[in-house]
C-alpha positions in Angstrom: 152.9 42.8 124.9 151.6 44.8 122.2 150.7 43.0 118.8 150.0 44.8 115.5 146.2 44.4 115.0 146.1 46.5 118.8 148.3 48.9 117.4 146.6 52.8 117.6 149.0 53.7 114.7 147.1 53.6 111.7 150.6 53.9 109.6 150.8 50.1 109.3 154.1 48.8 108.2 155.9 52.4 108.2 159.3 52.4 110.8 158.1 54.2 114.0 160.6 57.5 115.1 162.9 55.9 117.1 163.7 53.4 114.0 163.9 55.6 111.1 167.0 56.7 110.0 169.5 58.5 111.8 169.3 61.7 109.0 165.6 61.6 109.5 166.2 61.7 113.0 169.1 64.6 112.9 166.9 66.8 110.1 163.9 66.7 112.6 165.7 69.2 114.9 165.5 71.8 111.8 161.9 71.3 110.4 162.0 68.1 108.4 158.8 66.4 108.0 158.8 62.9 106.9 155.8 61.9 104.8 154.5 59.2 106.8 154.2 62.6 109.2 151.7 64.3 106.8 148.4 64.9 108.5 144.9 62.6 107.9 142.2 63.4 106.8 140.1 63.9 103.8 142.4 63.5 100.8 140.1 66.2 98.8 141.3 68.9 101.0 144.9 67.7 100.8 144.7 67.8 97.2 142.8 71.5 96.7 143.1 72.9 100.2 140.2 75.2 100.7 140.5 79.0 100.6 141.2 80.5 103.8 138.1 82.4 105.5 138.6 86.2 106.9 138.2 86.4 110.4 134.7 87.4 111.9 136.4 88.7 114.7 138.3 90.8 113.4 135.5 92.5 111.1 133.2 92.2 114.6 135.9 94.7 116.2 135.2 96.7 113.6 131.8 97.2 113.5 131.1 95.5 110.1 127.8 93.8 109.8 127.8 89.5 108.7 126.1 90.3 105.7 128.2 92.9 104.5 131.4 91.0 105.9 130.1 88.1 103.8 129.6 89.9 100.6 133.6 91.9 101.0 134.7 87.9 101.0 132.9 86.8 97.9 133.8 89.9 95.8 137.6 90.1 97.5 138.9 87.4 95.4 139.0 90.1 92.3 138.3 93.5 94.1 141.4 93.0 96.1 143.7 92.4 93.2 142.0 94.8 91.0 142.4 97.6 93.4 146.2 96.9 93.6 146.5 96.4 89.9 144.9 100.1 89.6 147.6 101.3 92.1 149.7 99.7 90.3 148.7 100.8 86.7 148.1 105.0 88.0 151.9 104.9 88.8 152.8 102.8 86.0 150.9 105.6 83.4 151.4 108.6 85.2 153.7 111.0 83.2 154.9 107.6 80.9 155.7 110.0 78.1 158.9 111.2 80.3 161.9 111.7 80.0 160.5 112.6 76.2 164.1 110.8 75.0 165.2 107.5 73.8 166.4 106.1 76.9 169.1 103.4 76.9 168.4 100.9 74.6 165.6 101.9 73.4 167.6 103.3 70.9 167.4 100.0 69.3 163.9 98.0 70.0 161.8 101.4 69.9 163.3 101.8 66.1 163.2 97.7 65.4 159.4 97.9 66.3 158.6 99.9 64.2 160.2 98.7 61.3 158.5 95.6 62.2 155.2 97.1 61.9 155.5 98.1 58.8 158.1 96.4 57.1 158.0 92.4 58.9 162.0 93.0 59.1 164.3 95.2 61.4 166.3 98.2 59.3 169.2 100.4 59.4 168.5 103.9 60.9 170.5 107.1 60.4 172.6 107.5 63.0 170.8 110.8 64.1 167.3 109.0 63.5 166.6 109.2 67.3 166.9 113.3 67.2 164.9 113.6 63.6 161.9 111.0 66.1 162.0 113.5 68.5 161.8 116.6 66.4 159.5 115.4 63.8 157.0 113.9 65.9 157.7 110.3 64.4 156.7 111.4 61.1 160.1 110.0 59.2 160.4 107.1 56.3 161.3 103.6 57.5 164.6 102.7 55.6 164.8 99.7 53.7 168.4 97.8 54.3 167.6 95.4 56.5 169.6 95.1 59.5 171.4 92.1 62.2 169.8 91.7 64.8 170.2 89.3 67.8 167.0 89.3 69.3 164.1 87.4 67.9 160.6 89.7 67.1 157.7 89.1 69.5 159.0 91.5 72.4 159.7 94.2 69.3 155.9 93.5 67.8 154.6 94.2 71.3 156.2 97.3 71.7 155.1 98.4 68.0 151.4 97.6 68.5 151.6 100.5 71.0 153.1 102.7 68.5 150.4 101.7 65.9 148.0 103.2 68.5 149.7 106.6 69.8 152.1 106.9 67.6 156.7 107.0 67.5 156.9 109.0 70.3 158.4 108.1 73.7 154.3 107.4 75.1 153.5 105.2 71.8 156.9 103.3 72.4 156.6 102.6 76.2 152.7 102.2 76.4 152.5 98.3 75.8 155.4 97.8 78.3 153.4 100.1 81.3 150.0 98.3 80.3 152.0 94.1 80.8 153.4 95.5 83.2 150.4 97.0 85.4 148.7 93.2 84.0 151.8 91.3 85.5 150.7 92.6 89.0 147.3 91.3 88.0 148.7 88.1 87.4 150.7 88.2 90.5 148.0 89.2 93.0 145.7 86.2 91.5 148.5 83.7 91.5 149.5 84.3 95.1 146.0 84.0 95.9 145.8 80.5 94.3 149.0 79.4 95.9 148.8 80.5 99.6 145.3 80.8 99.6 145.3 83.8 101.3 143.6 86.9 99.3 145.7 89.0 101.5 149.1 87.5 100.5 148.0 87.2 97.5 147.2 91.4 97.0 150.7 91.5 99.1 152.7 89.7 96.5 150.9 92.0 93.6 151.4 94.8 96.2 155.1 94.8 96.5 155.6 94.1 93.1 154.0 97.4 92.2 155.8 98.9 94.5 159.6 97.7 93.0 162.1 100.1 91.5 163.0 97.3 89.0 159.7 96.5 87.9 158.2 100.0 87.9 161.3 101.4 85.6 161.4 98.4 83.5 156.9 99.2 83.1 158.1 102.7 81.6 160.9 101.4 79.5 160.7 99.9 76.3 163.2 97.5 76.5 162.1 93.4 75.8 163.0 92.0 79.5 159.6 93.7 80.9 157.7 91.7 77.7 159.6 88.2 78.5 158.9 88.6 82.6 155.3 89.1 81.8 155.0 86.0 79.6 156.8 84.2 81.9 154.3 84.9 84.8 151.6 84.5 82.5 152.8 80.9 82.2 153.3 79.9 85.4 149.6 81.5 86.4 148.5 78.9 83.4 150.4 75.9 85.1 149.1 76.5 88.9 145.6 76.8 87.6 146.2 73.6 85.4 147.9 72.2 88.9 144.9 73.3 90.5 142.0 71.8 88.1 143.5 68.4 87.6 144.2 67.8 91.0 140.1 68.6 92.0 139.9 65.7 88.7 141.7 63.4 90.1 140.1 63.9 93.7 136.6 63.3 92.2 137.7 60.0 90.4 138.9 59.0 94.0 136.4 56.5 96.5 134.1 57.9 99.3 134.6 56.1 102.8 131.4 55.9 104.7 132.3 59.0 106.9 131.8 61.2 103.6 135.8 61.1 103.6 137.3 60.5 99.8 140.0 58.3 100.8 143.2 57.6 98.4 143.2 54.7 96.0 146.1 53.0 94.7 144.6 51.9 91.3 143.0 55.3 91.0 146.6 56.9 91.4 148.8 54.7 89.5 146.4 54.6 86.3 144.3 58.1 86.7 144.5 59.9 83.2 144.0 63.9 83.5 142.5 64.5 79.9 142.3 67.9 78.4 144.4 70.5 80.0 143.8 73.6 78.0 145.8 75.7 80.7 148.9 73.9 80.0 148.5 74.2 76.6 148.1 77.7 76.8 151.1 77.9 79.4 153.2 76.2 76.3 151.5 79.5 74.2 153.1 81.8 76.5 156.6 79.9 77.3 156.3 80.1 73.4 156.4 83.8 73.0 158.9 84.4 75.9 161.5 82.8 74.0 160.4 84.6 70.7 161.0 87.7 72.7 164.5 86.3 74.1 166.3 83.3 74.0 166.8 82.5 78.1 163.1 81.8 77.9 164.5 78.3 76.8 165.2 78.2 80.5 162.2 78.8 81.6 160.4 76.0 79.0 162.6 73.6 80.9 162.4 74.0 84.2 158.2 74.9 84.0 158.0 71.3 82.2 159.8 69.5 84.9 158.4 71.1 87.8 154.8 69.9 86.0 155.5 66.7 85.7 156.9 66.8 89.4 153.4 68.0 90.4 151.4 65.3 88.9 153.8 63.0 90.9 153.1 64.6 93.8 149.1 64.6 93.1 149.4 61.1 92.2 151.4 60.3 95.4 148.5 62.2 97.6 145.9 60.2 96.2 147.8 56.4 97.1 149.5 56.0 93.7 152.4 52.9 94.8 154.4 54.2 92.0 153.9 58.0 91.6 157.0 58.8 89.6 156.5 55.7 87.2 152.9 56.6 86.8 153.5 60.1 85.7 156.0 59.1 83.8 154.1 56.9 82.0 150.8 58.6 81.4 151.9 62.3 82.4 155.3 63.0 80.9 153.9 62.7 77.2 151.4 65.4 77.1 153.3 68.0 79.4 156.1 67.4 76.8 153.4 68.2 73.7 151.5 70.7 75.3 154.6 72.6 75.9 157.3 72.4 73.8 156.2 71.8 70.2 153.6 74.1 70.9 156.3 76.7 72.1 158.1 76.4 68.7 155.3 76.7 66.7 154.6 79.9 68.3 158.3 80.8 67.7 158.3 80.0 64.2 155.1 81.4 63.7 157.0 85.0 65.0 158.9 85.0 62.3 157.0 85.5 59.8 157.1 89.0 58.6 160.8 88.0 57.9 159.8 84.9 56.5 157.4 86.8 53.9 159.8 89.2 52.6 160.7 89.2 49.6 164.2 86.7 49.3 166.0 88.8 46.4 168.0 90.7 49.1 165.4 93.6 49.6 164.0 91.3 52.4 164.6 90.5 56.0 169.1 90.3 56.9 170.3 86.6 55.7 166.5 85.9 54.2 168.3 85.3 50.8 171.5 83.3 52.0 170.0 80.0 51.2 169.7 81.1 47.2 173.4 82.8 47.5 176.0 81.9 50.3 173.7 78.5 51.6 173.3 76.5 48.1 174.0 73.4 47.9 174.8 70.5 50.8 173.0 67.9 52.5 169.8 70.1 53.6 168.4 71.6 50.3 165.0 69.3 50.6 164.1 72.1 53.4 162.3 75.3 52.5 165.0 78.0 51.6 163.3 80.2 54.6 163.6 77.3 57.1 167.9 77.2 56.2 168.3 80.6 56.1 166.5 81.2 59.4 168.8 78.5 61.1 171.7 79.6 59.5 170.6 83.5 61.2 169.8 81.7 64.3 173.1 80.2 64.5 175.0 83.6 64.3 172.8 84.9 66.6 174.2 81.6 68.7 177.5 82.5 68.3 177.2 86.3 68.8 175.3 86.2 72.3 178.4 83.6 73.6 181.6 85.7 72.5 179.6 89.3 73.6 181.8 90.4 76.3 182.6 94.0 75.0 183.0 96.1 78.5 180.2 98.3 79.7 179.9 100.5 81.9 177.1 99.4 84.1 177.7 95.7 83.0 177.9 93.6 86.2 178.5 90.1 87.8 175.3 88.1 88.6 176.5 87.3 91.9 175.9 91.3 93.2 172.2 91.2 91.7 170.4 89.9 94.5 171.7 92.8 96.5 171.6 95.2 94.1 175.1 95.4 93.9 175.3 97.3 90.5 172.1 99.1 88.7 172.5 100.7 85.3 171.6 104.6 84.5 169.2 104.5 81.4 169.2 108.5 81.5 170.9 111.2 83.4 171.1 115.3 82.6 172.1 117.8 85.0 169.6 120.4 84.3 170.3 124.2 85.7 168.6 126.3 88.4 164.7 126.9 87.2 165.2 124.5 83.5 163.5 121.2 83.6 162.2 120.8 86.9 165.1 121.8 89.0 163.9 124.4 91.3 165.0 127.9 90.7 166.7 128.4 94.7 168.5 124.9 93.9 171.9 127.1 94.1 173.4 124.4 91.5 172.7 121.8 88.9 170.3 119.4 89.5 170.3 115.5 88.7 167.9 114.5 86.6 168.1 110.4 86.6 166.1 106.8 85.6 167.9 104.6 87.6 167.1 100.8 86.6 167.2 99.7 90.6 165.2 97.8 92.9 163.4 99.0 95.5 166.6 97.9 98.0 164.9 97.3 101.1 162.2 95.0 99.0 165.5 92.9 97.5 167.5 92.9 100.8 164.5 91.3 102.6 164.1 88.8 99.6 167.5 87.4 100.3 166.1 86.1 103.4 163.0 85.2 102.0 165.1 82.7 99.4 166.4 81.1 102.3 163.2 80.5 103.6 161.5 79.4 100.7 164.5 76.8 100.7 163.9 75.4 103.7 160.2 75.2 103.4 160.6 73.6 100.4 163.9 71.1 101.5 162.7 70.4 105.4 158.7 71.0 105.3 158.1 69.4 101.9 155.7 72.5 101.0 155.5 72.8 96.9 154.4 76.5 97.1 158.1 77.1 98.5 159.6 74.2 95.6 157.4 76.4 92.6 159.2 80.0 93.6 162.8 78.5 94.2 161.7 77.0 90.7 161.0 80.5 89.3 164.0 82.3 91.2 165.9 79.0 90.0 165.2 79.5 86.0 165.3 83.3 86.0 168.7 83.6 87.7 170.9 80.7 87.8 171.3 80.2 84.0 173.3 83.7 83.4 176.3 82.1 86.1 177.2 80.2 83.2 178.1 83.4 81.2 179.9 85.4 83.6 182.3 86.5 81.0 179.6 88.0 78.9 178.0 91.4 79.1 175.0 91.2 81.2 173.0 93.8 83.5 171.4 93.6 86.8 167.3 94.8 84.6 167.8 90.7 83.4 166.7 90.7 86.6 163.6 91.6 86.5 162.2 88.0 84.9 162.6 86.3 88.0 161.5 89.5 90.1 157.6 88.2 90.2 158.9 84.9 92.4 161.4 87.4 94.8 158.1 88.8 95.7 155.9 85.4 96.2 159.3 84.7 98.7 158.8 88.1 100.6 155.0 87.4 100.8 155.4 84.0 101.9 157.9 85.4 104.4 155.9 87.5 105.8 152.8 85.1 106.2 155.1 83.2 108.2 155.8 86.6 110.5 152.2 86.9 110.8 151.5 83.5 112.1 149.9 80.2 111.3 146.4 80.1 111.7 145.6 78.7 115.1 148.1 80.8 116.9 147.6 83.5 119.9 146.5 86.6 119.8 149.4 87.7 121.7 151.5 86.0 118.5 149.4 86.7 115.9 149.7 91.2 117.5 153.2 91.0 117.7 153.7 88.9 113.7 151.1 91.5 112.4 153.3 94.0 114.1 156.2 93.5 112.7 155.1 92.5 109.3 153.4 95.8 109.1 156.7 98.0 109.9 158.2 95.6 106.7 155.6 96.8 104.2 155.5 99.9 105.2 159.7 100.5 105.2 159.8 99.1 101.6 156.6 101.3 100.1 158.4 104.2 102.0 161.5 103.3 100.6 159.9 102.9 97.1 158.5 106.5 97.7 162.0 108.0 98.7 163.8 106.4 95.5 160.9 107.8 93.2 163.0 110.8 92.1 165.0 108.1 90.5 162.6 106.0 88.9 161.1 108.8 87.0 163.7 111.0 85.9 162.7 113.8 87.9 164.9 116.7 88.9 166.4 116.5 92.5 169.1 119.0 93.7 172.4 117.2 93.7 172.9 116.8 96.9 169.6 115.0 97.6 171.2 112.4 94.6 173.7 111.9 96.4 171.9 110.9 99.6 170.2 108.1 97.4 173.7 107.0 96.4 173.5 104.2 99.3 176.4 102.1 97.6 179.3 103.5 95.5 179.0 101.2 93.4 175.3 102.9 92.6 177.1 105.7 90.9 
């Protein structure tokens, strides 16, 4: 007869396996791990798990000395990274001045920035002001009627700063987009490294982002989406670090067993106050000028404040909180909710002011007067005239962006996006035999294209990577998986709810940084767990190898139609995988 004090399970009062419920029972065939399953040990290293260490075998087999193996590991935490963000940026820049035309819609946010820059409002251009740019060098007078626009300013004051600097030309106008987006890869390389803890997934994540049709068009295109993804990284890098640094707070406020272990407390989890979180706060700074640069940052703020909150519960849980969710509601819930979202429309409102200091005589910013003319009177006239006619503009902005569903031609469903179903031509020309770039024997015309396209063997290996991350996240409980489905989640779901509307696959591109955190994660998982063979860990290495390498050589072969560069037409065609790529 066994009794309880005799008992080798240290999991007093939890239901052993064979009398826990029969879903738990039927989910364990798939991956599900219970959380009276989680491994023991010291709570520290639960709460900030410790960097994983490179091999000394494998730089033994290679002939590098410990010292100098030693010194590679300190410095790879940045050199890695940095070396892919330098890949990444000598692409990015190469040649950024062509095509030397106003691509797509550039047409409108290269113009808007500049009138930004020197007027605080958007204009009306002549409707052959993009030709007089191009001829003239940028040296043309800003008009003064001010014109409707239905995109707030931050994205537009980003692209301008680059014009300030080199001037409104097709470099000045694209330079700030190729330097955020060489800096997202940053981001991305040092993120991945603080998630998986993993250098080398890390620099893989960055890596395959710099290596993505998508990404590397929308880097050399100045169109606001590029802006907007790389605030949106920028935030969530804020919120892991936060994640990470509260978490090694509340491990240090937790009780030292006499094995040196630092056991969980329940009054240490249920009351445990985090303080000052500067990164959050400066994660609400960013979420703040992603939806000053466009509106589905809103999204974004949303589901980045819940998944917060959700991570505090989850540290609080870790560390023997009896009521996590209560707990964070109570003392977590409050700041994540200042640090974030009042901040965020401060930063919003703030982007407004260029419109909100001209003049309001109708010389000004569009609708900055309709508070002294159209908006007098009513129930709101103890608000500043600026403040009504700002949310009277915002509200036709409202009402424009949910009845646009004027046809396009490369407009498409969100449903074919993940596969790349239908990408959108920013520029085509059919140059002749020996005129711009098309070689001289080509026997015909030429295509000459920027194709706004992922990289498709990169995307088609992410829709199995989403699945992944869902069941690590559903079955194995892993918050690395929960944080990209999160990303993926905010960037992507939203725009099913405006089918009818006109929107393109380069919207895309927002929630791009968390397809590749999936793929990296993926292929981690192909590599092995630490702990396993060598025979598994040859033939995982193996195969993750052939990946990589397919999608940078499939980068490479689509690079013709990244950059605009002259191909004979039959070699355009053989890059026409789908037909509905033409």
């Amino acid at each position: 007869m066994t009794s309880t004090a005799s008992s080798t399970d240290l999991r007093q009062g939890q239901a052993p396996h064979d009398q826990r419920p029969s879903w738990q029972q039927r989910l364990r065939r798939f991956g599900y791990t219970p959380a009276q399953d989680a491994p023991a040990g010291d709570v520290r290293d639960r709460l900030v798990p410790p960097y994983a260490e490179p091999s000394p075998r494998l730089w033994g087999t290679l002939g590098v000395p410990p010292v100098l193996t030693e010194r590679i590991s300190r410095w790879s935490g940045w050199g890695g990274p940095l070396l892919v963000t330098l890949m990444a940026g000598l692409m990015r820049f190469w040649n950024l001045g062509s095509p030397r035309a106003v691509i797509f819609d550039e047409t409108y946010y290269a113009k808007d920035a500049w009138a930004l820059v020197h007027r605080g409002f958007e204009v009306n251009w002549d409707k052959n002001a993009n030709d007089q740019i191009l001829h003239m060098h940028g040296h043309l007078a800003v008009p003064t009627d001010a014109a409707y626009v239905v995109h707030p300013p931050v994205g537009k004051y980003v692209i301008g700063l680059g014009e300030l600097m080199f001037g409104f030309n097709p470099f000045g106008w694209r330079f700030m987009t190729a330097l955020l987006g060489t800096l997202s890869v940053l981001l991305l390389c040092r993120i991945g490294r603080r998630m998986f803890r993993s250098t080398f997934l890390g620099c893989l994540a960055g890596a395959l982002m710099a290596v993505d049709g998508l990404h590397f068009v929308m880097s050399r295109t100045s169109l606001l989406d590029g802006v907007l993804m790389f605030f949106v990284v920028a935030a969530f890098g804020c919120l892991v670090v936060d994640r990470d640094r509260s978490r090694q707070r509340l491990a240090a406020a937790l009780p030292v067993g006499p094995d040196g272990r630092v056991r969980p407390d329940e009054h240490v989890g249920d009351t445990f106050r985090f303080g000052r979180r500067p990164w959050r706060w400066t994660a609400g700074l960013m979420l703040g000028l992603a939806i000053g640069t466009k509106w589905n940052g809103l999204y974004i703020l949303a589901a980045f404040c819940v998944m917060a909150v959700l991570w505090d519960a989850g540290a609080r849980k870790v560390a023997g909180a009896r009521h996590p969710y209560q707990a964070a509601l109570k003392y977590d819930t409050g700041i994540a909710f200042l640090a974030t979202v009042p901040v965020a429309i401060g930063v919003y409102l703030v982007s407004w002011t260029g419109w909100i200091l001209s003049p309001a005589d109708g010389t000004g910013g569009y609708f900055r007067n309709w508070a002294a003319t159209d908006g007098r009177g009513g129930n709101w006239t103890f608000l500043p005239d600026w403040l009504r006619s700002l949310w009277h503009y915002e509200h036709e902005v409202y009402k424009f962006h949910i009845g646009l569903s004027s046809p396009h031609t490369y407009q498409s469903n969100p449903w074919s996006w993940i596969v790349l179903g239908r990408p959108v031509s920013y520029f085509y020309e059919s140059p002749s035999p020996g005129a711009d770039g098309c070689p001289a024997d080509a026997g015909q015309k030429c295509a000459r294209e920027v194709l706004a396209i992922g990289t498709p063997l990169l995307w088609w290996a992410a829709c199995f990577a989403i699945l992944y991350v869902l069941w690590r996240w559903l079955l194995r409980r892993d918050w690395r998986a929960g944080a990209i489905a999160c990303g993926i989640a905010a960037g992507y779901l939203p725009w099913f709810m405006y089918q009818e509307r006109t929107i393109f696959l380069f919207y895309a591109v927002v929630f791009l940084p968390f397809l590749c955190l999936a793929v990296a994660m993926l292929i981690g998982a192909i590599v092995g767990p630490p702990g396993s063979s060598d025979t598994r860990r040859v033939i995982g290495a193996s195969a993750a190898g052939v990946l990589v390498l397919l999608i940078a050589w499939n980068f490479i072969y689509f690079w013709p139609l990244y950059t605009g560069t002259a191909i004979p037409i039959d070699s355009w065609r053989s890059r026409m995988w789908l037909d509905t790529w033409v």
